[in-house]
Structures are given as C-alpha cells and as structure tokens.
C-alpha positions as CSV (number, residue, x, y, z in Angstrom):
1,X,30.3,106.5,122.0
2,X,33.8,105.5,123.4
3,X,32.7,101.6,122.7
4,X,31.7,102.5,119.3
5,X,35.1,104.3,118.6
6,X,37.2,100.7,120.0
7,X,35.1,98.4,118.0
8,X,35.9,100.7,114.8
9,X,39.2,101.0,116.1
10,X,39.8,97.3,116.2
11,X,38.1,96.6,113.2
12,X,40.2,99.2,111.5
13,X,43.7,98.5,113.1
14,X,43.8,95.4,115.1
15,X,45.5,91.8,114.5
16,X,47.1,93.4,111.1
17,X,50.3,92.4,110.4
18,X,52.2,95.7,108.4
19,X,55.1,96.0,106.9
20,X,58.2,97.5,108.6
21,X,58.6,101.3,107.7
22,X,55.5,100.8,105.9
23,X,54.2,104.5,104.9
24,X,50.8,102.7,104.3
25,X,50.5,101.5,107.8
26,X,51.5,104.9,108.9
27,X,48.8,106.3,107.2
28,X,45.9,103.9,107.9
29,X,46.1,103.2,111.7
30,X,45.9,107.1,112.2
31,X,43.0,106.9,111.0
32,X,40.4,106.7,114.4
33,X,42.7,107.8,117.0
34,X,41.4,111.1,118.1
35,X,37.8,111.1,118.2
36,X,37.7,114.1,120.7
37,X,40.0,116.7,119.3
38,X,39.0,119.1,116.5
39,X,40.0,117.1,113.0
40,X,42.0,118.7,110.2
41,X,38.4,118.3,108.2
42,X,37.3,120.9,110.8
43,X,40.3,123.1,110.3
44,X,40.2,123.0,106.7
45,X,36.6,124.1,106.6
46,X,37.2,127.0,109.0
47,X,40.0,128.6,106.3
48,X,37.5,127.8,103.1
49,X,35.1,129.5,104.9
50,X,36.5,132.4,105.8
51,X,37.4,132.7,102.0
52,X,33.9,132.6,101.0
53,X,31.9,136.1,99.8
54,X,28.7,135.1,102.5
55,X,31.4,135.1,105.2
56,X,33.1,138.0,104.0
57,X,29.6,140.3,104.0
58,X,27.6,138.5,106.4
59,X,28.8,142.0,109.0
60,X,27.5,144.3,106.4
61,X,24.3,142.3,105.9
62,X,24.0,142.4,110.0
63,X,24.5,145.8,110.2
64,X,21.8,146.5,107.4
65,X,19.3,144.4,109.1
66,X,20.3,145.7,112.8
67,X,19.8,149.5,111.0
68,X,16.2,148.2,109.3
69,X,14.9,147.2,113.0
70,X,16.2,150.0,114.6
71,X,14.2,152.2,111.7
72,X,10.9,150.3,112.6
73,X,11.3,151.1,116.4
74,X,11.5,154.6,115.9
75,X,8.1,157.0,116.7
76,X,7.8,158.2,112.7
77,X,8.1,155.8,109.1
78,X,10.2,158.5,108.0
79,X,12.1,161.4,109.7
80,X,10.9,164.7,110.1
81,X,10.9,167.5,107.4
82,X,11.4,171.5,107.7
83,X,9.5,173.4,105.5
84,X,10.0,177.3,104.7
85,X,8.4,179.5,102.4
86,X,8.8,183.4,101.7
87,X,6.6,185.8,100.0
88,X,6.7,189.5,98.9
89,X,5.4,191.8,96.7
90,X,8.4,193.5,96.4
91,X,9.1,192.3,92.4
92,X,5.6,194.2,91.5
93,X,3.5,196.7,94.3
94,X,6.7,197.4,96.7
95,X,4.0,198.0,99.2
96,X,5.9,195.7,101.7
97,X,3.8,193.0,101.8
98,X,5.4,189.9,103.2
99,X,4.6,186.2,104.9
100,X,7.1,183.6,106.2
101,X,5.6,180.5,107.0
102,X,8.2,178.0,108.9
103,X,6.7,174.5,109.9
104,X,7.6,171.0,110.2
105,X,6.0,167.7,108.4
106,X,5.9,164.4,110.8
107,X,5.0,161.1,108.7
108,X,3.3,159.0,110.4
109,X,2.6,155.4,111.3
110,X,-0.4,153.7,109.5
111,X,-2.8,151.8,111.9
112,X,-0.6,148.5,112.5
113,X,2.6,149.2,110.1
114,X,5.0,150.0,112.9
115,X,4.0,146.3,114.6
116,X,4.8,144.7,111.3
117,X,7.4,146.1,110.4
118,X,9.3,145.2,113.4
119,X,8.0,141.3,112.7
120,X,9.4,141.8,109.3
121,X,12.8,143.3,110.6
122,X,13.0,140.8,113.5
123,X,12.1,137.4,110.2
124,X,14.6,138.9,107.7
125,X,17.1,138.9,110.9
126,X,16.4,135.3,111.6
127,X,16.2,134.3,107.5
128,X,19.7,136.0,107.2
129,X,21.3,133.7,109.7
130,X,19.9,130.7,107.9
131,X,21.1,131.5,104.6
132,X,24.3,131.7,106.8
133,X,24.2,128.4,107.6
134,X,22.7,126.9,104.3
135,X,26.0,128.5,102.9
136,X,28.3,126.2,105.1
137,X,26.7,123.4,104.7
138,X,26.7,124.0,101.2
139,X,30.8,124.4,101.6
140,X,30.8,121.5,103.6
141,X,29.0,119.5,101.2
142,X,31.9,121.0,98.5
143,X,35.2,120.1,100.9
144,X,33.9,116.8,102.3
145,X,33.7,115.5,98.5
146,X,37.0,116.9,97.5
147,X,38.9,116.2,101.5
148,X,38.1,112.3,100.5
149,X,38.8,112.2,97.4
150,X,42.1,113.9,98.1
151,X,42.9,111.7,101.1
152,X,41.7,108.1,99.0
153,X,45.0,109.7,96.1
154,X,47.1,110.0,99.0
155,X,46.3,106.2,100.6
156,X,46.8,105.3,96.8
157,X,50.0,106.6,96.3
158,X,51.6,105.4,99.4
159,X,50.5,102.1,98.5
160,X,51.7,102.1,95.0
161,X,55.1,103.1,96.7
162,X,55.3,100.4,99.4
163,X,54.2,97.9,96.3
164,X,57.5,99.8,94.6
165,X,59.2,99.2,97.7
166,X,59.0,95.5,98.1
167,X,59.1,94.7,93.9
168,X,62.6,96.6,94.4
169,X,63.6,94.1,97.3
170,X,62.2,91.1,95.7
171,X,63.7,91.8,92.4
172,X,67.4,92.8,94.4
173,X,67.5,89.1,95.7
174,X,66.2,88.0,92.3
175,X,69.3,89.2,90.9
176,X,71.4,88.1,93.7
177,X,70.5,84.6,93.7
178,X,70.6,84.2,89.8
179,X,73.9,85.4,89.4
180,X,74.4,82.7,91.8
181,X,73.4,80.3,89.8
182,X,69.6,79.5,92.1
183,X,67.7,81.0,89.7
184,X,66.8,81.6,85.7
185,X,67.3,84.7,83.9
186,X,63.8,84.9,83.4
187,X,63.2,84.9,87.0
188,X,65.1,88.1,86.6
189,X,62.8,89.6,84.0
190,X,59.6,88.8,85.9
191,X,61.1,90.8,89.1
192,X,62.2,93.4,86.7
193,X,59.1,93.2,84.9
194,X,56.7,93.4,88.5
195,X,59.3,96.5,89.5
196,X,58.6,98.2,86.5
197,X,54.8,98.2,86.7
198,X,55.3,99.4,90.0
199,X,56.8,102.1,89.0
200,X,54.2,103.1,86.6
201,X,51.5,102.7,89.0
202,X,53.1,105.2,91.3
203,X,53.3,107.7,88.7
204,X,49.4,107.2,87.8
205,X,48.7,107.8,91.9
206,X,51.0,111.0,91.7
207,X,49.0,112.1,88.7
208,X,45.8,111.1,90.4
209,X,47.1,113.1,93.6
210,X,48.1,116.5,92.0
211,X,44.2,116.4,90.6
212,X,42.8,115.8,93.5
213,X,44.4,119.1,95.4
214,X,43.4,121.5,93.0
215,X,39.5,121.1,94.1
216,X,41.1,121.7,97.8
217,X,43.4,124.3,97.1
218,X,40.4,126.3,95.2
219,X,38.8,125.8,98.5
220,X,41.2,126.8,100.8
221,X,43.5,129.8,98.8
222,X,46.6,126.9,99.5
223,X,47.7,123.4,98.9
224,X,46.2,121.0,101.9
225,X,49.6,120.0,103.9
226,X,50.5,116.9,102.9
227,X,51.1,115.5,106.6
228,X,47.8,115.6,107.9
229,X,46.5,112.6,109.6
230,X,43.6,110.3,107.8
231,X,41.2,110.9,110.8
232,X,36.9,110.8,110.4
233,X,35.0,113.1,112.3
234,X,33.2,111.9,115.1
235,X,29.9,110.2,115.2
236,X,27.2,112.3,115.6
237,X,25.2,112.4,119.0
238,X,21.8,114.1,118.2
239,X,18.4,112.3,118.6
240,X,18.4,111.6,114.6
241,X,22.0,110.3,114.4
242,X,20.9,106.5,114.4
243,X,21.0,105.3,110.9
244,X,19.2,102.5,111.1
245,X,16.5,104.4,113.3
246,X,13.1,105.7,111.7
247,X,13.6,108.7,109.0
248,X,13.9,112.3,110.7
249,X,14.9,115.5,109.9
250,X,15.2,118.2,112.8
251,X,13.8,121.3,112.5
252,X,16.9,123.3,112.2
253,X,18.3,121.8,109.0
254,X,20.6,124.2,107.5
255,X,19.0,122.7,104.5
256,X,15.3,123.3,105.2
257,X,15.6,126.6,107.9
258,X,16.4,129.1,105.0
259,X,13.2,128.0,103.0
260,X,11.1,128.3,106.0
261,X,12.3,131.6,107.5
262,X,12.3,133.2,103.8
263,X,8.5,132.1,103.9
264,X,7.8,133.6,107.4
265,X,9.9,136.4,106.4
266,X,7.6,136.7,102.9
267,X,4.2,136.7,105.1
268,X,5.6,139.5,107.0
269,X,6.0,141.5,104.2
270,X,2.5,140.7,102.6
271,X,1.0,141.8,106.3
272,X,2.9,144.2,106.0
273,X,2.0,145.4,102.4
274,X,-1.7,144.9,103.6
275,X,-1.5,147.8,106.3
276,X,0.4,149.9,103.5
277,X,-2.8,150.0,101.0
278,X,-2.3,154.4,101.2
279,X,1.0,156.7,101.5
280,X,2.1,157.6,105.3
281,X,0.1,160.7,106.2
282,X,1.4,163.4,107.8
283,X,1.0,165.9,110.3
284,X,1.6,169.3,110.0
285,X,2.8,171.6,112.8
286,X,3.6,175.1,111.5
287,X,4.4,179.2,112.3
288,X,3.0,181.8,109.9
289,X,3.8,185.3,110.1
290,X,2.7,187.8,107.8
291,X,2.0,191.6,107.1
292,X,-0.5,193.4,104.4
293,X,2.1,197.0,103.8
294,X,5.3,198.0,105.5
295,X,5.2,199.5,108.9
296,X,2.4,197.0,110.3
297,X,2.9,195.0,112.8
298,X,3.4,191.4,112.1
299,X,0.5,188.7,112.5
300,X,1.3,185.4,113.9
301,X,-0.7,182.3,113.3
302,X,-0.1,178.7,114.7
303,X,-1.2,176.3,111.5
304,X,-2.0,172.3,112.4
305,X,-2.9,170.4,108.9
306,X,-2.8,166.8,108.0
307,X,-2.1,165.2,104.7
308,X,-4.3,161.7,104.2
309,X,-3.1,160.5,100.5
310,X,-5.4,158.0,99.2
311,X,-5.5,154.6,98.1
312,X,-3.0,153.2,95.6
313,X,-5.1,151.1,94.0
314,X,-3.9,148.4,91.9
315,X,-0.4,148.9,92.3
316,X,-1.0,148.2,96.5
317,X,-2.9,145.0,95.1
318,X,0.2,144.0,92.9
319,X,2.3,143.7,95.7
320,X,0.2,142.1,98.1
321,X,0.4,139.3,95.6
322,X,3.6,139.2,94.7
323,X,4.6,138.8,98.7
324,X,1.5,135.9,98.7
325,X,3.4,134.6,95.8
326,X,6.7,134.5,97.5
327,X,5.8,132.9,100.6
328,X,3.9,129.8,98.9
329,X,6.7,128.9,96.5
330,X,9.3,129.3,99.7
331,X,6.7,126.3,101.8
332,X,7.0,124.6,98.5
333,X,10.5,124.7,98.4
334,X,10.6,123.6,101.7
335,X,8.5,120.5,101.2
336,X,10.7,119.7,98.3
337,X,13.4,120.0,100.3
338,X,12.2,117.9,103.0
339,X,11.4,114.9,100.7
340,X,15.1,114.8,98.9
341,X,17.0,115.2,102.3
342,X,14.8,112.2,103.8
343,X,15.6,110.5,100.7
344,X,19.5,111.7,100.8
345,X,19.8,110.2,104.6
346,X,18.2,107.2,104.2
347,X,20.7,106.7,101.3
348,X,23.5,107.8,103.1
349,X,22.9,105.5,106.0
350,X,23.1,103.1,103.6
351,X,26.0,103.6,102.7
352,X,27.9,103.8,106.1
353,X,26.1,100.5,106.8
354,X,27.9,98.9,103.5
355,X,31.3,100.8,104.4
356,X,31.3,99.4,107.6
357,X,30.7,96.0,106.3
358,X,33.5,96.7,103.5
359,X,36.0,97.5,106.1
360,X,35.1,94.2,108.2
361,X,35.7,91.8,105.0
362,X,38.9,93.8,103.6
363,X,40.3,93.4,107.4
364,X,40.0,89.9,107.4
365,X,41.5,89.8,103.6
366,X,44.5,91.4,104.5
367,X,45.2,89.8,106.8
368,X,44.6,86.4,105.0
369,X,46.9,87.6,102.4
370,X,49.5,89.1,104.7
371,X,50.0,86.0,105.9
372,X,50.1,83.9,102.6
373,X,52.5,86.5,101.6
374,X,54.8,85.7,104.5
375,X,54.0,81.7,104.2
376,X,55.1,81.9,100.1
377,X,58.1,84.7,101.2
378,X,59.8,81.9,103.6
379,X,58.9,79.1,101.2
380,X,61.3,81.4,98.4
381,X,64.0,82.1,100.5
382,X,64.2,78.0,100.8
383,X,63.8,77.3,97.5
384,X,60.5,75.5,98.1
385,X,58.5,78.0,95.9
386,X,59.2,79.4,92.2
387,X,58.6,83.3,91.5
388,X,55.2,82.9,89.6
389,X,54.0,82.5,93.1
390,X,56.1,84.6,94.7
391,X,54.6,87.6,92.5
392,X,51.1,86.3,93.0
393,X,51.5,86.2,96.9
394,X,53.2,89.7,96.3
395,X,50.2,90.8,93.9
396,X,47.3,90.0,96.3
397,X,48.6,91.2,99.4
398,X,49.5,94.4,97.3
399,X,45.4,94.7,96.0
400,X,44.1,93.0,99.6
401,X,46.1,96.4,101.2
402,X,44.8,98.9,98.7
403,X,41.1,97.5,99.3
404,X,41.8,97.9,103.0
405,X,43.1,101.4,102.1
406,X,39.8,102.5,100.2
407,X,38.0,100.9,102.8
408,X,38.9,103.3,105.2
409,X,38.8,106.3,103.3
410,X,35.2,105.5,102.1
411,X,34.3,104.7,106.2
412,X,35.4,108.2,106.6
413,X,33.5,109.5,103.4
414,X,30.6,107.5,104.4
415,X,30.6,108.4,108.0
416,X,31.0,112.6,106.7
417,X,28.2,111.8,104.2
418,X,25.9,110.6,107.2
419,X,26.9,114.2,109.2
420,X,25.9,115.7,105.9
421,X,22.4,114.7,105.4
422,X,22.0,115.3,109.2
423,X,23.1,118.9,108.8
424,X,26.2,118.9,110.7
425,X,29.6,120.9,110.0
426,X,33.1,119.6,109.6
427,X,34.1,118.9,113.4
C-alpha cells in the first residue's frame, strides 16, 4: 500500500511547477498526504450519523429485542395468573353456604415453541444490526456524493480566483507599459476585458459553492468548515478490493446482509407459526374451600386441571403463509441485490481506472502549459510576444489547472465510489 500511496502521490504532486501563494496549489497537493489518519470524510460521516433517526433509536430497538429474548428464555409463554372466586347464598337462603376457590393458571410452552422462539429472538437480533449497517452505508452513499461535489466547488473557486489573481497582474503591467508608450490602448482593453471575465467566473464558482453546502449542511446540522484538507480515503485492503480482479461480493455486504437476515429471520417466524397451530394451554394448580350451612366445618380440596384450546384453523394457515411469503421475496431481494451491486462495482472500477488515467494526462498538461505560460510570460516582458498570446498562454494554463483540479477531486470520488460498492464506511 505505501508504494501505491507514492506513485499517486507523485503522479498527483510531483514535477508541477505552481504559482507563488497560489491557493490552488495549496489546495491540490493536500490532497494524498495522510493516508493513515482518520480523514475529514470520516469525521463528517460520524456527525451526520449521529443525526440520523436509526442512530438515534437503534438503543430502544436493542432493548426491545434484548427484552423479546429474555421473554423466550423464560419457563412459561406468558406469566402466571391468580384466579379468585367467591360464592354465597347469602343474597337468597342465608343458610351460610359459602366456597372460595383460590388458584393459579401457568401457560405453557407448546412442543418446540420455546426452541424457536429463541432462534427467532436471537435472527431479529442479528437482522437489526444489519439494517444498522445498510443505514450507514446508505448515508455514506448520501455524503460521499455531496463531500465531492462540495470539495470539486471549492477546487473551482480557488482557481477561478488565482485566474482573477494573475488577469489583475497582467492587466496592472498592461496599464503600466501603455501609458508608457510600449503598448496600444487596446492592449489595455483585452487585459481589462480577460480581468473582467475573471471576475465573473469567480462569482459563478461562489454561486456554485454556496449550492453545494446546503446538501452537506442538511447532512451534518452545520456548514462543512471551509478549511478542511482535499484528502481521499485510503485504499481498501480486503480480498475484493482489486478492481481489476474477478467480480466479488463478500458476504457481509451492508447492502445484501439486511435482505438475507430478514429472510432467516422470516423462516423463524414461519417455524415458529408452525408449532403455534393451537392457543398455549395451561395448567391449573388451585385451593377450594367450601361449606354446605353455617357452623360446618370447612372442606378443603386441592384441584389440578388443564386447558388444551383447539386448533385455529385457517387463520394458523394464513399466517404460516404470510411468513413463507416474507422469506421468499426477502432471497429475492437479495438476489436482486446481488446482481446490481456486481454490476455497480464493476462500473465503479471502471471508473477509478479512467480517473487514474485522467489524472496522469492532466499532470503532464499542466505542466506543458505551465511552462508555455512561463516561456510566452518572459517573451512579453521583452517585448518579443504581443498580448493575444499572452492571454492564450494565460487561458490554457488557466483550463490545463482546472482539469488538473477536477482531476483530483474525481480520483477521490472515484476512489470513495470503489469503497462504496465494496461496502466500506467513510474512513
């Protein structure tokens, strides 16, 4: 990995020839310099999640699901229940007739219900932290798209502003050396002309900045700081992470995991519904005291009963099916899922593959045109050029440092795209 990280490093930064106090420069050769540390991509992601509504119940649903396999560990479906009951003829005979009967109902387990529904507890568990991470790497997905986007308006307006920069310069000397008598008047108006289109073209990048923060500051509940570094997360080290490597998805995709747990979690519950074709019975432990006239003694009886409710038919059959019906659309959806995320890496390997290759051929033109910028520069000063060129030089060494710009940015994009479609969060 380290040699990977140089050769990027020099493709990116090396042999370039930047302006002095360029912004720009500042910018773009921070851009692969810390490869090991935590980048602000990672940071960013950490605050918009903690902002999201799965983060802010996932405790709640824990608890729930901790409390639902408790309840399936314990020795009865249901708690216990106390049951009392008084009679008397006092209302009618007043002979003194009386019976209390005090005794206590235990539900109980139906043969194989208590096994499944601790399997069913123990899959909803395991679904729940899957939908977990499906959720961030949904968000990720979100605030990788609007991190670059951002970051490409920011490269853009600091370019537009060095290209302000140097028209202002250029179009200082213009002035100077025509009021000197070296140069036309309309010399003047070109330089005023390029300084002025400048100027427009940094208000169009300021536009196009403010737009891209709102996305980001929905995101994260405040703008993105403005002086954070343009630095890609690192390359990925799993056994899938070679893009030009045969297509594979592991089995932990945050993308895939949810559909698969939610189908084991579905065939739970239809095993589960399958033991439950009756009510719990229950089994009755009771005291029953009673007397025939007043002044007898009391007769105590120890009653045992059970209750065995019958079958619920249709309704038992209804949602047998519907849990059967669950579980083969969740495979489906996992299948689905499957095919569009080996299509979505394959494309996305593509991608880095081009941005790499982009980033190679806008090094070398910057530096081409850097350096015809400098050659036509001197050549002005000395009078051995007119401004038509001058501007020209200007012109292409402005665009040849823009495409660099974009270059890196969509390196970056490409490069978080890649960790995307692998699964992997913001790091």
């Amino acid at each position: 990995m380290p040699r990977i990280v140089s050769s990027l490093f020099r493709v990116s930064c090396g042999g370039q020839r930047l302006a002095r106090n360029s912004t720009t420069a500042l910018l773009l050769c921070s851009s692969l310099v810390a490869w090991a540390t935590e980048t602000p991509l990672a940071q960013a992601f950490a605050t918009a999640w903690a902002h999201q509504p799965e983060a802010q119940s996932a405790t709640a649903r824990r608890e729930a699901l901790r409390a639902a396999q408790d309840g399936a560990r314990r020795w009865t479906p249901e708690p216990p229940v106390l049951e009392t009951s008084v009679s008397s003829d006092r209302p009618w005979r007043r002979q003194g007739a009386q019976s209390l009967d005090i005794g206590v109902a235990v539900p109980l387990w139906l043969p194989g219900q208590r096994q499944r529904s601790q399997a069913l507890a123990d899959a909803e568990a395991v679904a729940l932290e899957s939908q977990q991470r499906a959720a961030q790497w949904h968000l990720a997905a979100t605030l990788r798209e609007a991190w670059w986007a951002w970051q490409q308006a920011r490269l853009n307006l600091a370019t537009a502003r060095d290209q302000l920069d140097n028209h202002q310069r250029l179009a200082t000397d213009v002035r100077r050396r025509v009021a000197a008598g070296e140069l036309a008047r309309a010399d003047q108006h070109q330089a005023e002309g390029a300084v002025a289109a400048a100027q427009a073209a940094v208000a169009q990048a300021q536009a196009e900045l403010s737009q891209r923060v709102v996305p980001l500051q929905g995101l994260l509940g405040t703008p993105p700081d403005p002086a954070l570094e343009v630095q890609p997360e690192p390359l990925p080290e799993t056994p899938a992470a070679d893009p030009e490597g045969p297509p594979a998805l592991p089995e932990d995709h945050p993308a895939l995991a949810p559909w698969r747990d939610q189908a084991r979690a579905a065939e739970q519950a239809a095993a589960l519904i399958d033991t439950e074709s009756r009510a719990n019975p229950e089994l009755t432990v009771g005291l029953q005291s009673d007397r025939g006239t007043r002044g007898e003694r009391y007769d105590q009886r120890l009653v045992l009963g059970v209750r065995w409710p019958f079958g619920t038919g249709s309704r038992h059959v209804a949602r047998q099916h519907a849990a059967q019906a669950e579980a083969q659309q969740a495979w489906a959806q996992l299948e689905q899922a499957r095919l569009r995320l080996l299509a979505e890496r394959e494309a996305s390997a593509q991608r880095l593959a081009a941005a790499r290759a982009q980033l190679a051929a806008s090094q070398t033109r910057q530096q081409l045109a850097q350096e015809l910028r400098s050659f036509v520069e001197k050549a002005f000063k000395l009078g051995e050029s007119d401004l038509p060129t001058r501007l020209r030089a200007e012109a292409e060494s402005a665009e040849a440092t823009r495409q660099h710009a974009r270059s890196r940015i969509e390196l970056a994009a490409a490069l978080s795209a890649w960790r995307q479609a692998l699964g992997l969060l913001p790091q």
